[in-house]
C-alpha positions as CSV (number, residue, x, y, z in Angstrom):
1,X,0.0,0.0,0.0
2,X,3.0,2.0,-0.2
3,X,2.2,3.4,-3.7
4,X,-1.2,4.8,-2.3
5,X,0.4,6.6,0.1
6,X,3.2,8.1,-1.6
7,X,0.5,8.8,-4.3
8,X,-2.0,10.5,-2.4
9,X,0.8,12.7,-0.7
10,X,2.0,13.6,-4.1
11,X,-1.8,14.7,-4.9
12,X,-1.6,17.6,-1.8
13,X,2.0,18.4,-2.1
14,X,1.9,19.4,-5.7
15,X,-1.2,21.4,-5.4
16,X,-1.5,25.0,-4.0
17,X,-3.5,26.7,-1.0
18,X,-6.4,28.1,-2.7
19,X,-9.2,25.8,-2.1
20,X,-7.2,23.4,-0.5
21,X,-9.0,20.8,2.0
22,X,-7.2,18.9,4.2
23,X,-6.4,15.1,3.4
24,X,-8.7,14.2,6.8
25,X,-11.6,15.5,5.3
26,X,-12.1,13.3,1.7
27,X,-12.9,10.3,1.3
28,X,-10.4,8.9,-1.2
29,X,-12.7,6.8,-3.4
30,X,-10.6,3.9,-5.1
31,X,-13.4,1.5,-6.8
32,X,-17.1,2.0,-7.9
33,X,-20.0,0.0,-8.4
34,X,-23.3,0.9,-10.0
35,X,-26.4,-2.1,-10.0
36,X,-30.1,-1.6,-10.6
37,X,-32.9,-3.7,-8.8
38,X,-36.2,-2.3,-7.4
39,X,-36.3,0.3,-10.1
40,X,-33.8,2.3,-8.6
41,X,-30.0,2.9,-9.5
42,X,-27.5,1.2,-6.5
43,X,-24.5,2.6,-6.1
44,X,-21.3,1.4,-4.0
45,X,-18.2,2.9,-3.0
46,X,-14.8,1.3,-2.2
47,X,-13.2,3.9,0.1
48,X,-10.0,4.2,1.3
49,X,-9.3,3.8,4.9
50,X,-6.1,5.3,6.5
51,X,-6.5,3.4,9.8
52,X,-3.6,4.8,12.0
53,X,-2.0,2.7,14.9
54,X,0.7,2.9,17.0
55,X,3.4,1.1,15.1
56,X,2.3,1.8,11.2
57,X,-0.3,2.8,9.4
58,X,-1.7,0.7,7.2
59,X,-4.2,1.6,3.8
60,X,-7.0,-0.7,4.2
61,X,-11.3,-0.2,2.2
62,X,-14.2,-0.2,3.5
63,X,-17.8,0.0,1.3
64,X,-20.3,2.4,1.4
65,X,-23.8,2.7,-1.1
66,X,-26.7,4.7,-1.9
67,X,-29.7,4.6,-4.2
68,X,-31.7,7.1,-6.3
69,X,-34.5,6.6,-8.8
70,X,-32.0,7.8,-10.9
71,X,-28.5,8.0,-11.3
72,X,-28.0,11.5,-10.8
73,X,-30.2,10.8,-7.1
74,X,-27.9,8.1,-6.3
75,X,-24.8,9.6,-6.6
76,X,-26.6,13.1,-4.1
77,X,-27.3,9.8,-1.9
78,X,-24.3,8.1,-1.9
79,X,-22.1,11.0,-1.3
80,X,-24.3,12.4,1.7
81,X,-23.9,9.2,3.3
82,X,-19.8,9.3,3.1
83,X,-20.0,12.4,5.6
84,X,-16.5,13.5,3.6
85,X,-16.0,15.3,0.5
86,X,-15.7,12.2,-2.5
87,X,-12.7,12.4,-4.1
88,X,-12.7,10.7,-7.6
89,X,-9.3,12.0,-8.6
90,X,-8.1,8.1,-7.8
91,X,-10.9,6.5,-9.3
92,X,-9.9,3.5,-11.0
93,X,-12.2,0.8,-12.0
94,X,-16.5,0.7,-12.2
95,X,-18.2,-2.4,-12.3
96,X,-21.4,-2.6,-14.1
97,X,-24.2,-4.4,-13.0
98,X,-25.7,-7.2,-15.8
99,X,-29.5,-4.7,-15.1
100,X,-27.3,-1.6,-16.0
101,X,-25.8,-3.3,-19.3
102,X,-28.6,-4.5,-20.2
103,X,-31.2,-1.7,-20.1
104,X,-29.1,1.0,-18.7
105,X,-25.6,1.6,-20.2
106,X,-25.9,4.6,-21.9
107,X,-27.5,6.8,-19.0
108,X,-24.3,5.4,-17.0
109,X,-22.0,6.6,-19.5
110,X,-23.4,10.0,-20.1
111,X,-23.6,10.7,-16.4
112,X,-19.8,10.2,-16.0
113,X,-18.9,12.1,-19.2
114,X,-20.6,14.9,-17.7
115,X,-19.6,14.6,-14.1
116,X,-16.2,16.9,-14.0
117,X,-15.3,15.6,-10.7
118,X,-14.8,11.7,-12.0
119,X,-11.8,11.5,-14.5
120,X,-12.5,9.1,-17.6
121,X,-9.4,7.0,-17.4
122,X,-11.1,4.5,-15.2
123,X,-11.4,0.7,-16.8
124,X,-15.0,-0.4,-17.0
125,X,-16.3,-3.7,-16.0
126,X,-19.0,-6.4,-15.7
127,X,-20.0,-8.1,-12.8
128,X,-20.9,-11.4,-14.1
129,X,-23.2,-13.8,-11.9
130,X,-22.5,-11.6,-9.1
131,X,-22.9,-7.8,-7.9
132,X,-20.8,-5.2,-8.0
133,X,-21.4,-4.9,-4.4
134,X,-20.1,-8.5,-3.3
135,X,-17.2,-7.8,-5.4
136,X,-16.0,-4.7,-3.7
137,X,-16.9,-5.7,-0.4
138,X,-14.8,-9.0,-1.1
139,X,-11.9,-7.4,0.4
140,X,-9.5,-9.6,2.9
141,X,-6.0,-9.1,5.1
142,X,-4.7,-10.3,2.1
143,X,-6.5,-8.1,-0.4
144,X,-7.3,-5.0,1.5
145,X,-8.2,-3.0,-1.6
146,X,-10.3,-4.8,-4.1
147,X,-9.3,-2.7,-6.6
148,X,-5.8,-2.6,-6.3
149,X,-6.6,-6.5,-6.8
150,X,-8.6,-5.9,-9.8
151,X,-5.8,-4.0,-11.1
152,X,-3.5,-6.6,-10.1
153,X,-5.6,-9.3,-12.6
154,X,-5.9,-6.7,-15.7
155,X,-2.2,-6.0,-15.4
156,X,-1.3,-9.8,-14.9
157,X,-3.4,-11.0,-18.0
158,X,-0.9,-13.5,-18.9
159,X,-1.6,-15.3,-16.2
160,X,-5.2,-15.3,-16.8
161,X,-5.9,-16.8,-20.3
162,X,-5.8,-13.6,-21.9
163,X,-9.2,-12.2,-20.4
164,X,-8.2,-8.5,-19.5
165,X,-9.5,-5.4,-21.4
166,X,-7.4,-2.4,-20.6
167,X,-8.9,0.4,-22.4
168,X,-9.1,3.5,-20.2
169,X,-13.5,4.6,-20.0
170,X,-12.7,7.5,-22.9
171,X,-11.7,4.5,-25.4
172,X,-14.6,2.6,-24.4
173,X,-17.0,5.5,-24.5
174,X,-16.0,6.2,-28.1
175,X,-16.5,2.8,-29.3
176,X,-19.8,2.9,-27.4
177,X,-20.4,6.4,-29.5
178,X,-18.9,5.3,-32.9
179,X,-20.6,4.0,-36.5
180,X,-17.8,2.3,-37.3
181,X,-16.3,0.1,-34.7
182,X,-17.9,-1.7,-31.1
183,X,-16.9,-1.9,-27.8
184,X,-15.8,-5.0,-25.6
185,X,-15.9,-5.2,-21.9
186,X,-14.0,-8.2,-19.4
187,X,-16.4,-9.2,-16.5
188,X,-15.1,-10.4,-12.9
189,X,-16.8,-13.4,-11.3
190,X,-16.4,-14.1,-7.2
191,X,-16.4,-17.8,-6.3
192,X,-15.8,-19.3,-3.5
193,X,-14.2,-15.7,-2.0
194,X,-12.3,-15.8,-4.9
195,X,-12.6,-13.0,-7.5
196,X,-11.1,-13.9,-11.0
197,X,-11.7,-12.3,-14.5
198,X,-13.7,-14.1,-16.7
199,X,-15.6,-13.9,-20.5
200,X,-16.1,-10.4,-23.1
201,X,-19.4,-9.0,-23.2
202,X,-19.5,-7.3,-27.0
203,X,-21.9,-4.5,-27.9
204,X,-23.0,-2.8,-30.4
205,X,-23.4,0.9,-29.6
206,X,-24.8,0.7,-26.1
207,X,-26.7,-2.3,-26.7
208,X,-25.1,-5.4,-25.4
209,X,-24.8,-8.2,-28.1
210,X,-23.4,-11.7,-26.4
211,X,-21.4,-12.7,-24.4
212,X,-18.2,-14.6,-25.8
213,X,-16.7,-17.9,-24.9
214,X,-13.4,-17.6,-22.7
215,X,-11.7,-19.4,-25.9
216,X,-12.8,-16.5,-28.1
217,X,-12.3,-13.9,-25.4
218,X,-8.9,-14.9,-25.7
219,X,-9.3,-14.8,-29.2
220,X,-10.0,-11.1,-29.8
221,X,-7.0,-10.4,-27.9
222,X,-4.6,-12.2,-29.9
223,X,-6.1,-10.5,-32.8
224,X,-6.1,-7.0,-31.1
225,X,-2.9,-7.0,-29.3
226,X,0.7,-8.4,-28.8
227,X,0.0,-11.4,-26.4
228,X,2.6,-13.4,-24.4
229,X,0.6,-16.2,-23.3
230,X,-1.8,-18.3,-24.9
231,X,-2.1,-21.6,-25.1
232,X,-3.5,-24.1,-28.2
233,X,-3.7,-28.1,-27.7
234,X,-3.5,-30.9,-30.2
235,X,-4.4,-34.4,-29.9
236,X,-2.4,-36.9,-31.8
237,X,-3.1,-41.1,-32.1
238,X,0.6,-40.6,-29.2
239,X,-0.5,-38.2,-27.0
240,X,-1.1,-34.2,-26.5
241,X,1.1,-31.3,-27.6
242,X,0.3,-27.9,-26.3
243,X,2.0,-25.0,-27.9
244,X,2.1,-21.2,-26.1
245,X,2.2,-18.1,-28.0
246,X,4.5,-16.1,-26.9
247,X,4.1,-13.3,-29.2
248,X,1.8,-12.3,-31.8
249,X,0.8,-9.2,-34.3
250,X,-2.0,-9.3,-36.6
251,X,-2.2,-7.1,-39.9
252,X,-5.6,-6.4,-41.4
253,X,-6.4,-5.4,-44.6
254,X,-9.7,-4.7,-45.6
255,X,-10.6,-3.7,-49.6
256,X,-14.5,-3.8,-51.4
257,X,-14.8,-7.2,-51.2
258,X,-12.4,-8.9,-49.1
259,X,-11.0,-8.8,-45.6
260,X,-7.7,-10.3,-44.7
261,X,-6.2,-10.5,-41.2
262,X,-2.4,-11.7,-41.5
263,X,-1.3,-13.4,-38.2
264,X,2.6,-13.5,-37.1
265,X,2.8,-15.6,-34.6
266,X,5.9,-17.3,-32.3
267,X,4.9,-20.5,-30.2
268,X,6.8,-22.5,-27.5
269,X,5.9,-26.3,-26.7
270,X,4.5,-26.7,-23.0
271,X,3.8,-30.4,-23.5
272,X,5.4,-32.6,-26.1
273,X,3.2,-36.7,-24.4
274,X,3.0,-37.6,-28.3
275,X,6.8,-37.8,-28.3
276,X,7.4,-35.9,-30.9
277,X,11.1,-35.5,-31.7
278,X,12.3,-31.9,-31.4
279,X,15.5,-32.3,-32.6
280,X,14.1,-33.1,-36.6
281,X,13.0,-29.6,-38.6
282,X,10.5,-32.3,-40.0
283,X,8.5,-32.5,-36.5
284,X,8.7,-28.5,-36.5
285,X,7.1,-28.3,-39.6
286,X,4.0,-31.1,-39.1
287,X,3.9,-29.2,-35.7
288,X,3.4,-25.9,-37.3
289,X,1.3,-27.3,-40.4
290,X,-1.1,-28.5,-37.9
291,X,-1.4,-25.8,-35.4
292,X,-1.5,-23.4,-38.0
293,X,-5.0,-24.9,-39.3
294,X,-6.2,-24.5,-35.8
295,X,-5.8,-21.2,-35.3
296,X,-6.9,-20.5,-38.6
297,X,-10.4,-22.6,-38.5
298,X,-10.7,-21.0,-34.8
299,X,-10.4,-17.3,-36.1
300,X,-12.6,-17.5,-38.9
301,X,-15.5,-19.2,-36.5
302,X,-14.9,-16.5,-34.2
303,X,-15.8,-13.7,-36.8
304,X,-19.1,-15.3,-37.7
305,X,-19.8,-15.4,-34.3
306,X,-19.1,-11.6,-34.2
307,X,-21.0,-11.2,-37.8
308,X,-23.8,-13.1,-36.3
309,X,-23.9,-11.1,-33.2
310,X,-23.4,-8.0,-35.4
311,X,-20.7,-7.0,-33.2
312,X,-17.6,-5.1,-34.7
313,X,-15.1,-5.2,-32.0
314,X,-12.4,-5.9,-34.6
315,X,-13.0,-2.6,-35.9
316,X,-12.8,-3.3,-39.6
317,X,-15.5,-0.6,-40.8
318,X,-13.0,1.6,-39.1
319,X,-10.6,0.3,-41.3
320,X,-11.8,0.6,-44.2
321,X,-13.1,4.2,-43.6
322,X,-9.5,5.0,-42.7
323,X,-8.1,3.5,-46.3
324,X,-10.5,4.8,-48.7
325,X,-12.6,8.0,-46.1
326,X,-16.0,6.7,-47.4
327,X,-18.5,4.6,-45.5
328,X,-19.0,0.8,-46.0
329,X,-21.3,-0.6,-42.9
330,X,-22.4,-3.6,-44.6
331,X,-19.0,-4.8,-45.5
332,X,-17.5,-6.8,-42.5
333,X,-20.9,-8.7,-43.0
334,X,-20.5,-9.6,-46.6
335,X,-17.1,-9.4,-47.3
336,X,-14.9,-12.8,-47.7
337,X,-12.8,-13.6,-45.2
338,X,-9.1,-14.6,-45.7
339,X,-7.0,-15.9,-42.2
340,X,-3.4,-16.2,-43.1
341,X,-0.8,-17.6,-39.8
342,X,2.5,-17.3,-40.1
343,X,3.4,-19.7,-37.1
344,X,6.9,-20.3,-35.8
345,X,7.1,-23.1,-33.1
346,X,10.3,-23.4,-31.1
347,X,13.3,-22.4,-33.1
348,X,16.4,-24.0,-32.9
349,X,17.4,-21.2,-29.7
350,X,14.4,-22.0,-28.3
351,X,15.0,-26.0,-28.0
352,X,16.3,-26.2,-24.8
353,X,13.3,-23.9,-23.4
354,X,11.0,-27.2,-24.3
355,X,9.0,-28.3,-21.1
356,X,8.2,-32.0,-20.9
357,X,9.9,-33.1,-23.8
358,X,10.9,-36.9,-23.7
């Protein structure tokens, strides 16, 4: 907790007398949640808690909510209930209800654009099969902030199958807002005590779509972003091989008629049970003949997934407006789809990096 209080010191050090309020008097607030039931808006604060004692002093969270009919009511609510001034400066995440991004998305997101005391380079996210209000209350000795958690999960996507989104709200807003590209969002699940990130919710405009399989979740990110950690699996008649990709960069092209997303990709082997011998180029290439045809059937099924849900998080609208500055909406929908992977598995420096080889 260090970094909080070095940070919040910075905040009132750096800043000048005039209007100044004392430290004692805000309530830092570090996570938000917003849920509606019972026709009325649900808000939840996670604020943070400078509990002095004799021998440290130690940043720890405690909740605190309020409702309004609507949102605007439940924020007047909320913040009369804190008994300090709310300080949004260090806001950094806002979990979504499913009731709120379902029916009421786009009254959330024009409430915070306006609201000039919360900055916009928050992350927003879902609270799937679960509350935002378990989720921030979920904190423990361990995990005193659930935010700084949170934040701990989104920054350490390789160790969660690729299921962060880290777009800061003003990114998200504009794909919300935009005719030519959609939004994504990652959703948190709390099981067992344990909070986790889980599957995308896709949109189009405000107007939530689906929600994707983890596999394809992890999909979008491979085709979005450099990835460091994602892992295929193929059965042969000998056993399992499991590749990892360890690094990734996808090109797409998009003309009149066609769409072509150009995948360079560098793999590892995890797990070599069919005994294939990694000391013959020949094994190399089978390996990379076949895996290549998986991630190429795997992408293409995830696009007509996002054509059927009308969803274009891939942004290729954007694309094309970009390439040729005129408007094509029903392109992505109609236009043939070419997958090219350019897969390289384990090159000669990387043969001694080989986990379970026999």
């Amino acid at each position: 907790m260090k970094k909080i209080i070095i940070l919040v010191s910075i905040i009132f050090l750096a800043t000048g007398c005039y209007d100044n309020i004392e430290l004692n008097n805000l309530a830092i607030i570090s996570g938000m949640g917003i849920d509606y039931y019972d026709n009325a808006y649900h808000l939840t604060y996670e604020i943070l808690n400078d509990t002095k004692t004799d021998e440290n002093t130690s940043m720890l969270s405690y909740t605190l909510g309020g409702e309004g009919k609507n949102i605007s009511e439940a924020f007047v609510d909320t913040n009369y209930k804190v008994g300090k001034k709310p300080y949004f400066a260090h806001l950094r995440l806002i979990i979504l209800s499913e009731s709120v991004i379902d029916a009421h998305l786009e009254d959330i997101c024009d409430y915070l654009i306006r609201d000039t005391n919360i900055r916009d380079e928050f992350f927003l996210l879902v609270a799937k099969d679960t509350s935002p209000k378990e989720i921030l209350e979920n904190n423990s000795k361990n995990n005193p902030v659930v935010s700084d958690l949170i934040l701990n999960l989104l920054n350490n996507e390789d160790y969660n199958n690729n299921l962060a989104i880290k777009e800061p709200f003003q990114e998200t807003l504009a794909k919300f807002i935009s005719e030519d590209s959609d939004a994504v969002l990652s959703s948190l699940t709390l099981k067992n005590n344990t909070l986790s990130l889980d599957n995308f919710y896709i949109f189009k405009g405000f107007k939530k779509q689906n929600t994707l399989s983890q596999k394809n979740s992890s999909l979008y990110n491979l085709l979005s972003k450099d990835v460091y950690s994602l892992i295929f699996n193929k059965k042969f008649e000998e056993g399992n091989v499991a590749i990892n990709i360890a690094h990734s960069n996808t090109d797409i092209k998009v003309t009149d008629s066609k769409i072509t997303l150009n995948l360079k990709l560098d793999g590892k082997i995890i797990d070599n049970s069919a005994n294939f011998n990694l000391k013959n180029q020949k094994s190399y290439q089978t390996l990379n003949q076949e895996f290549s045809k998986i991630i190429q059937n795997d992408v293409l099924e995830f696009i007509k997934i996002l054509q059927k849900n009308d969803s274009d998080i891939l942004a290729f609208q954007d694309i094309y407006y970009k390439k040729y500055r005129k408007k094509n909406k029903n392109l992505w929908q109609v236009a043939d789809i070419e997958v090219i992977v350019d897969l390289k598995i384990n090159t000669k420096g990387f043969i001694f990096e080989v986990q379970n080889e026999k």
